[in-house]
C-alpha distance (Angstrom), angle and dihedral (degrees) to the residues before:
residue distance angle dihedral
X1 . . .
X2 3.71 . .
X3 3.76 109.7 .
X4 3.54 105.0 8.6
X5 3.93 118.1 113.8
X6 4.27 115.2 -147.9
X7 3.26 92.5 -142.5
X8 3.57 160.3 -23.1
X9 3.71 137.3 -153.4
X10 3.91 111.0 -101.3
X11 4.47 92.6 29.7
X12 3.71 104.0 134.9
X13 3.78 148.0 177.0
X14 3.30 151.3 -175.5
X15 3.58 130.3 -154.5
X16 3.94 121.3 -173.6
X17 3.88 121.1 -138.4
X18 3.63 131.3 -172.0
X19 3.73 107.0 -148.2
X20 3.53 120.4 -123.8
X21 3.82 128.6 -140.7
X22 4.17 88.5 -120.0
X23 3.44 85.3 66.7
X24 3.12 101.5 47.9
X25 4.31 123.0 97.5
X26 4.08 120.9 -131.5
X27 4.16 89.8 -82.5
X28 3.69 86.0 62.0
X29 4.34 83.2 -110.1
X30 3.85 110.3 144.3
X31 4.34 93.9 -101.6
X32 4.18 112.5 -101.0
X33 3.80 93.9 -118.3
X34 4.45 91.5 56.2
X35 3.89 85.7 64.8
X36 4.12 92.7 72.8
X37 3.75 90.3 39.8
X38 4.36 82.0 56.1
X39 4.14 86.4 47.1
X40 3.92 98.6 46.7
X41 3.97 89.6 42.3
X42 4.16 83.9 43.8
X43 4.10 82.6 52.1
X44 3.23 104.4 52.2
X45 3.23 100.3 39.5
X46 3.58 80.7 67.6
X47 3.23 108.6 48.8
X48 4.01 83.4 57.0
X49 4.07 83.1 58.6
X50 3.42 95.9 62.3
X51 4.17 89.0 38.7
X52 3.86 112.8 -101.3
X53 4.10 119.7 110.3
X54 3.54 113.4 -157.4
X55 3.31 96.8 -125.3
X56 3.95 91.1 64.6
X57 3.80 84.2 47.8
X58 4.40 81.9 55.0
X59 3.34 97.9 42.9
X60 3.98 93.8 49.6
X61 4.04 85.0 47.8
X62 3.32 102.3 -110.1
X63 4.04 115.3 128.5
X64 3.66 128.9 175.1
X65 4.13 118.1 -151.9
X66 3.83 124.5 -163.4
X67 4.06 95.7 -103.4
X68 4.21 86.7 176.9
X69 3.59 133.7 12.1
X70 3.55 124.8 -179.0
X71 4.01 133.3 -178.5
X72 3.92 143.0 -165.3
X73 3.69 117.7 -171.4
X74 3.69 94.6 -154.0
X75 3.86 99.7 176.3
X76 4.20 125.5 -18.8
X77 3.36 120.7 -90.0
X78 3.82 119.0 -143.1
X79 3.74 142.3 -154.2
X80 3.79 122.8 -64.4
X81 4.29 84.5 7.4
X82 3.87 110.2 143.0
X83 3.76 102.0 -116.9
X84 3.68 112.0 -161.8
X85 3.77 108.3 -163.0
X86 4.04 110.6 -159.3
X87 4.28 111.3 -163.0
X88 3.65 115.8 -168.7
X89 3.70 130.2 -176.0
X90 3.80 103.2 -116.8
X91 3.83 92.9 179.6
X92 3.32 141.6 -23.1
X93 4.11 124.3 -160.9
X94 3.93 127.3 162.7
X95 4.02 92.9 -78.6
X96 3.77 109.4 18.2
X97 3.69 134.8 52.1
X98 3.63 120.6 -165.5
X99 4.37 126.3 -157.1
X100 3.29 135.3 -168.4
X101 3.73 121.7 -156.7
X102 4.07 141.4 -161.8
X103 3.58 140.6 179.7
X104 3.24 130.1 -160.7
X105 3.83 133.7 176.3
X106 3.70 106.4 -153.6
X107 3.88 106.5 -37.0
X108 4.22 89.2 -30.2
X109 4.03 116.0 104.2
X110 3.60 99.3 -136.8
X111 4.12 97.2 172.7
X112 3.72 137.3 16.5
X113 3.86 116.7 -166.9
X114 4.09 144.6 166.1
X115 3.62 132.0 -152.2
X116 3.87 123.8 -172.4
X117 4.28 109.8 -164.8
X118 3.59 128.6 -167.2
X119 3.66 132.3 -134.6
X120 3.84 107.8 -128.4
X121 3.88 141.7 170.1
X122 4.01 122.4 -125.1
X123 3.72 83.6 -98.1
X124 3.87 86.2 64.3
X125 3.87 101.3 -124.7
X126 3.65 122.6 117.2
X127 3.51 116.0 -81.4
X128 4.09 133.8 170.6
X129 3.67 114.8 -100.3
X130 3.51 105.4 -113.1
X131 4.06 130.8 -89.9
X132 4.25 86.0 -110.1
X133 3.95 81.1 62.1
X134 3.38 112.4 43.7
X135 3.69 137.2 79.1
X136 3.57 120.4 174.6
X137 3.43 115.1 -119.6
């Protein structure tokens, strides 16, 4: 992966989603626990942008764990809404890397949330992503 840099503060995304009635709770309100399933598809779809799969990432032994996850339901979102789901690199440092995520259905912010991962080894403890990874910011 000569050349390529994981990532930089400020690299963002966003992914659109049409939500499905399966994902929806009794109220017809797109359930609390589909949101992170949104942000981790929103995430690696871009770290695929900027050229790593996480698989590769797996395979070389290098995991990354939620460490921190935070959420604000803002307003509900409903069935068959357009949810576009914004990911932003927050900030990135040899072990940690930080998002920030938004929502918004049409031009209303429905959700605000923050995820912190951390780089691991196969063993599971915390390890330094490696030099073919990492460019100082």
């Amino acid at each position: 992966m000569p050349g390529k840099v994981f990532g930089q503060s400020g690299q963002e995304l966003t992914v659109d989603f049409r939500v499905r009635y399966a994902e929806c709770d009794a109220m017809g309100y797109l359930h609390h626990a589909k949101y992170w399933e949104y942000f981790e598809h929103a995430r690696t779809e871009l770290l695929r942008q900027i050229g790593f799969r996480y698989r590769d990432l797996e395979e070389q032994g290098v995991l990354f764990v939620v460490y921190k996850a935070e959420c604000k339901y803002i307003q509900p979102i409903r069935y068959d809404d357009i949810a576009a789901v914004t990911v932003r690199v927050a900030r990135i440092t040899r072990t940690r890397v930080d998002h920030a995520y938004e929502i918004f259905v049409g031009t209303v912010r429905t959700t605000s949330a923050t995820s912190t991962l951390a780089c691991v080894g196969t063993n599971g403890k915390p390890r330094l992503m490696p030099d073919s990874l990492w460019m100082p910011q």
